[in-house]
C-alpha positions as CSV (number, residue, x, y, z in Angstrom):
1,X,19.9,-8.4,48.2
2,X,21.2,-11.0,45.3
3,X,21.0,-13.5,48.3
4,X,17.6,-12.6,49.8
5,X,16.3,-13.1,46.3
6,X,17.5,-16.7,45.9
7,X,20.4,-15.2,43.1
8,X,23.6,-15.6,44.8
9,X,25.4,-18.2,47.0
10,X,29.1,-16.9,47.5
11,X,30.3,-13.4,48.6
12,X,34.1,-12.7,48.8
13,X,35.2,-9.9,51.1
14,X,39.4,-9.3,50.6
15,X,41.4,-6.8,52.6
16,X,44.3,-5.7,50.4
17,X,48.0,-5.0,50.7
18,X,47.7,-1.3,49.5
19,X,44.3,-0.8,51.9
20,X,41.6,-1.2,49.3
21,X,39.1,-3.7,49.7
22,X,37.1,-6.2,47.1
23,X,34.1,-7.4,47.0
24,X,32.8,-10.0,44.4
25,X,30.0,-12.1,44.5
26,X,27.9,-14.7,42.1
27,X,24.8,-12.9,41.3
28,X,22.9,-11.7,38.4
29,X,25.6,-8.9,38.3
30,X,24.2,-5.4,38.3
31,X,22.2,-4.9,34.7
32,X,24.2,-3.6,32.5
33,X,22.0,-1.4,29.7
34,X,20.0,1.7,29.7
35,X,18.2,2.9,32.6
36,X,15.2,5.2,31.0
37,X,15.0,7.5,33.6
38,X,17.9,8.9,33.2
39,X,19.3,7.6,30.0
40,X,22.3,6.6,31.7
41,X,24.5,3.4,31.6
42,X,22.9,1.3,34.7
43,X,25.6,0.8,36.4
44,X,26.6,4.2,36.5
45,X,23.5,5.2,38.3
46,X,24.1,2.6,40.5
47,X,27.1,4.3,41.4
48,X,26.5,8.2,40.9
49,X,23.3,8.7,41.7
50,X,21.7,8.6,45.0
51,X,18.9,6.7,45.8
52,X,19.1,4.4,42.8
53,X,20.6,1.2,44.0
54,X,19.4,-2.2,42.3
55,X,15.7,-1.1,43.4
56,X,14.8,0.3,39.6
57,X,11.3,-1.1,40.2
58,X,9.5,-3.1,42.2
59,X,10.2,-6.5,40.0
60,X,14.0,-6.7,40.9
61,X,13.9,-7.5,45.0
62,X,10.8,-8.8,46.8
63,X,12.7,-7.4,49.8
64,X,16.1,-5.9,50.4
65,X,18.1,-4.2,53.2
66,X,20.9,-2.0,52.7
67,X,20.4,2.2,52.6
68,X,17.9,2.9,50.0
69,X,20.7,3.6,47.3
70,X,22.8,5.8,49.0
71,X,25.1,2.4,49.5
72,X,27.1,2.1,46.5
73,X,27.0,6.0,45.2
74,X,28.3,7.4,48.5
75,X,30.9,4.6,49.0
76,X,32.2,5.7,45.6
77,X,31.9,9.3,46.6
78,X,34.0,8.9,49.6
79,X,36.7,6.6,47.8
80,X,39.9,8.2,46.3
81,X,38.8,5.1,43.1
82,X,37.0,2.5,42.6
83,X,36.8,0.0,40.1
84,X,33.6,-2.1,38.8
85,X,33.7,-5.4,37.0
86,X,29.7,-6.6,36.0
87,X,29.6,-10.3,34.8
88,X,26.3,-10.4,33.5
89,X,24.6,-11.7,29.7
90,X,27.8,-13.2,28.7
91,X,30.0,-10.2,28.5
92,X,32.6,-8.6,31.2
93,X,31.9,-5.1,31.9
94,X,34.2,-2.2,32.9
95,X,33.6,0.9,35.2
96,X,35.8,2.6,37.2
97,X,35.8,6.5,39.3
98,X,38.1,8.9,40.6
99,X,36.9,10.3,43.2
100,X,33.5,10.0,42.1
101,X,33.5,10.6,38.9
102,X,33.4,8.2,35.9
103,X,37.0,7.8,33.8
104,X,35.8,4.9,31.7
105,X,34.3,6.7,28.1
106,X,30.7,5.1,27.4
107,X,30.1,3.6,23.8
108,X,26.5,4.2,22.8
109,X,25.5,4.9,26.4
110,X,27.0,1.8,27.5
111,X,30.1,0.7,29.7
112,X,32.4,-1.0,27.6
113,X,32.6,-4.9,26.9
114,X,36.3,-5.8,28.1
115,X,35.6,-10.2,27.4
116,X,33.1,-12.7,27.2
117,X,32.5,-14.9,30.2
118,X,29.8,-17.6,31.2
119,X,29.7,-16.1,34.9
120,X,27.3,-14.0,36.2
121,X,28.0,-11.8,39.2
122,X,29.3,-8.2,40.7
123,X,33.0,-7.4,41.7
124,X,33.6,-3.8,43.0
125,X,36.9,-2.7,44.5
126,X,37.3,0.7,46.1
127,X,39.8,2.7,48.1
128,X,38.9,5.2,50.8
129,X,39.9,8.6,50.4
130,X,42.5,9.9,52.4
131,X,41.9,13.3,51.5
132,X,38.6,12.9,53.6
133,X,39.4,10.2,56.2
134,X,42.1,10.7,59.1
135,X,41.9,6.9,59.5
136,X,41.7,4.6,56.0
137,X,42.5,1.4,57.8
138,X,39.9,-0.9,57.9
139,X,38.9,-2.7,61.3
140,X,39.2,-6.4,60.7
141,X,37.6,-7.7,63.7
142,X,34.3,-5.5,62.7
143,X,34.4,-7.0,59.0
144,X,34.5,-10.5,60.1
145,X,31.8,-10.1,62.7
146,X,29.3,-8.4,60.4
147,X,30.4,-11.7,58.1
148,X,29.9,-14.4,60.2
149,X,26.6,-12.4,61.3
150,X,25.4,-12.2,57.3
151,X,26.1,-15.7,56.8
152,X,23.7,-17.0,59.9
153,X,21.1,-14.9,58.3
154,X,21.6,-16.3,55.2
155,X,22.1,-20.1,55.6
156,X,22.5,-20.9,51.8
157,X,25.2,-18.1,51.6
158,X,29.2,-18.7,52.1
159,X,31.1,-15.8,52.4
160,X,34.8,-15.9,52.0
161,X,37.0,-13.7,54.2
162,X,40.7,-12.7,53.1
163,X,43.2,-10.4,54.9
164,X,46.1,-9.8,52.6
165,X,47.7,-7.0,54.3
166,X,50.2,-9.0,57.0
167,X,52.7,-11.4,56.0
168,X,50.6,-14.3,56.0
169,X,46.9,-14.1,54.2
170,X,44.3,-14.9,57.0
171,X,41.3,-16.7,55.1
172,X,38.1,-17.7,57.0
173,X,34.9,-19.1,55.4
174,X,31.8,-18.5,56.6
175,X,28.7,-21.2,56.3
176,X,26.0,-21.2,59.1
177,X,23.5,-24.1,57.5
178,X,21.9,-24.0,60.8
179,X,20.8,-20.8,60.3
180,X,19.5,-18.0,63.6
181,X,19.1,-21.6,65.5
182,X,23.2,-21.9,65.3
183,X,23.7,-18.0,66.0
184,X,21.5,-18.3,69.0
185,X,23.8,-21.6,70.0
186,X,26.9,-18.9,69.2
187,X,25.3,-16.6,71.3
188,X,25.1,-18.5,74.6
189,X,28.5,-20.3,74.3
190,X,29.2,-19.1,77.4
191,X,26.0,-19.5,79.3
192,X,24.0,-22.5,80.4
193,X,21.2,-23.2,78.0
194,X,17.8,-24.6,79.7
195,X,17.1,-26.5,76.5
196,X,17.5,-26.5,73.0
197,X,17.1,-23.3,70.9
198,X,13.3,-23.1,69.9
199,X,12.7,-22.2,66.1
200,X,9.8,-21.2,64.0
201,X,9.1,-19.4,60.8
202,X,5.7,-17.9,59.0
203,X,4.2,-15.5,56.5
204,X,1.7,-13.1,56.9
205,X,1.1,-10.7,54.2
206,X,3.6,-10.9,52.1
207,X,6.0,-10.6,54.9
208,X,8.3,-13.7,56.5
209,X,9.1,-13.4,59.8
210,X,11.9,-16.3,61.5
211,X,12.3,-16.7,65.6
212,X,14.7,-18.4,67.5
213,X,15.0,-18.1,71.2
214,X,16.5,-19.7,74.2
215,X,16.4,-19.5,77.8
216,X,19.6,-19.6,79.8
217,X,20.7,-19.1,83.6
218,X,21.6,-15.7,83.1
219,X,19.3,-12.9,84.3
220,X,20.1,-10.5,81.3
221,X,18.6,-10.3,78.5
222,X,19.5,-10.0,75.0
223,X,17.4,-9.7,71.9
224,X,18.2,-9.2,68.5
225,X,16.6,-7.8,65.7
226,X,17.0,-7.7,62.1
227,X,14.9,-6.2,59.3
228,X,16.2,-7.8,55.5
229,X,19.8,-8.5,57.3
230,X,20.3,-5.0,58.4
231,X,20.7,-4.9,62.5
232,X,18.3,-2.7,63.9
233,X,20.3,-1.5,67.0
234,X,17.3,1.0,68.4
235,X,14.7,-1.9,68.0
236,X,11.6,-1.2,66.5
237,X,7.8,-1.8,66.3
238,X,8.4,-5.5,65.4
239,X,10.6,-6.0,68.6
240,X,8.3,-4.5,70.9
241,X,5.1,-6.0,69.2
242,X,7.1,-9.7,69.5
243,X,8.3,-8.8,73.2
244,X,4.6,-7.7,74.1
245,X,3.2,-10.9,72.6
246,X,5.8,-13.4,73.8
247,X,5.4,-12.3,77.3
248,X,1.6,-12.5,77.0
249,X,1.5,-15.6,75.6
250,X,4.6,-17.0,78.4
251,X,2.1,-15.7,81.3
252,X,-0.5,-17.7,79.8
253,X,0.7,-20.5,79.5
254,X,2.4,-20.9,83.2
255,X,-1.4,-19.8,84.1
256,X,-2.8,-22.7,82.7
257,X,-0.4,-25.3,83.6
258,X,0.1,-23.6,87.5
């Protein structure tokens, strides 16, 4: 969401030695006062309360994927800890759960102050809970794939990958300046373009829309769609109304020039 909004540039994603993971990136950091709903330090409705998320109101994210705050609160449901570090207004903030629940003691309302810095940004690190999960081991292969994906939808984003957990640290960085035009060049590697990738990108209503498309010699077909970076695997009114329309206007066009 920090990227979408123009906020944040770097993500780092580490995989470490005793199976937790961390995630830091350069954003605003999540705000760190009051929320007056609920009286509660922000963060810590961020993370306990469902349906929260960074979407307080409707001046935070123009648009934004993710699960409509049920993200970060079940992740630290499900996670046998997870500890919270919120660069934001100069200071360093603390959080951490176990199992859920908050072990840091509030001052005022508010998470502690642990330094100053002159960073800004989020850094959450969480372990899955073994009491809950047969299987705590994450899938590498999955993380890096969603990674690389994120970072062609995002071309001003980098996002650093780091396995820790084998004798050697396997670190990849991830920078797609080209954008959906270089994931569609990724995605038919292996096939035989009949030109180059065809890009375009508009706003209607508030809402931006980007294409990229190219014909190969293959007879399959394969579309993807995404709404705010979030894959929609079952499609969608969006797919079929650009399907219906791209067709139409295809037909149309080999009419007039037949």
């Amino acid at each position: 969401d920090e990227a979408l909004a123009g906020h944040c540039t770097l993500i780092q994603v580490y995989l470490n030695p005793d199976g937790s993971v961390t995630v830091r990136d350069n954003g605003r950091g999540i705000p760190a006062g009051i929320q007056t709903k609920t009286g509660l330090s922000a963060i810590q409705v961020v993370f306990t309360v469902l349906h929260a998320g960074g979407k307080f109101d409707d001046s935070n994210y123009k648009v934004s994927g993710g699960l409509h705050g049920v993200g970060a609160s079940v992740v630290n449901a499900l996670s046998a800890w997870m500890d919270v570090e919120i660069s934001r207004d100069g200071y360093v903030h603390h959080d951490r759960y176990e199992r859920g629940v908050p072990v840091i003691e509030l001052e005022d309302g508010l998470l502690p102050k642990i330094s100053k810095t002159r960073k800004t940004g989020t850094k959450v690190s969480f372990l899955p809970d073994d009491t809950i999960f047969e299987k705590t081991k994450f899938r590498g292969e999955e993380i890096k794939s969603r990674m690389h994906e994120t970072a062609y939808l995002n071309p001003n984003l980098t996002i650093i990958y780091e396995d820790k957990r084998g004798e050697e640290t396997e670190h990849i960085e991830y920078h797609e300046p080209e954008g959906i035009v270089g994931f569609i060049r990724d995605l038919n590697k292996n096939a035989q373009p009949l030109h180059e990738a065809v890009y375009f990108k508009g706003e209607a209503d508030g809402i931006s829309v980007e294409v990229a498309f190219q014909f190969t010699n293959e007879f399959r077909e394969n579309v993807l769609g995404f709404c705010n970076n979030i894959y929609n695997a079952e499609g969608g009114t969006h797919l079929t109304g650009f399907k219906t329309t791209f067709t139409t206007v295809m037909n149309t066009y080999a009419r007039e020039i037949g």
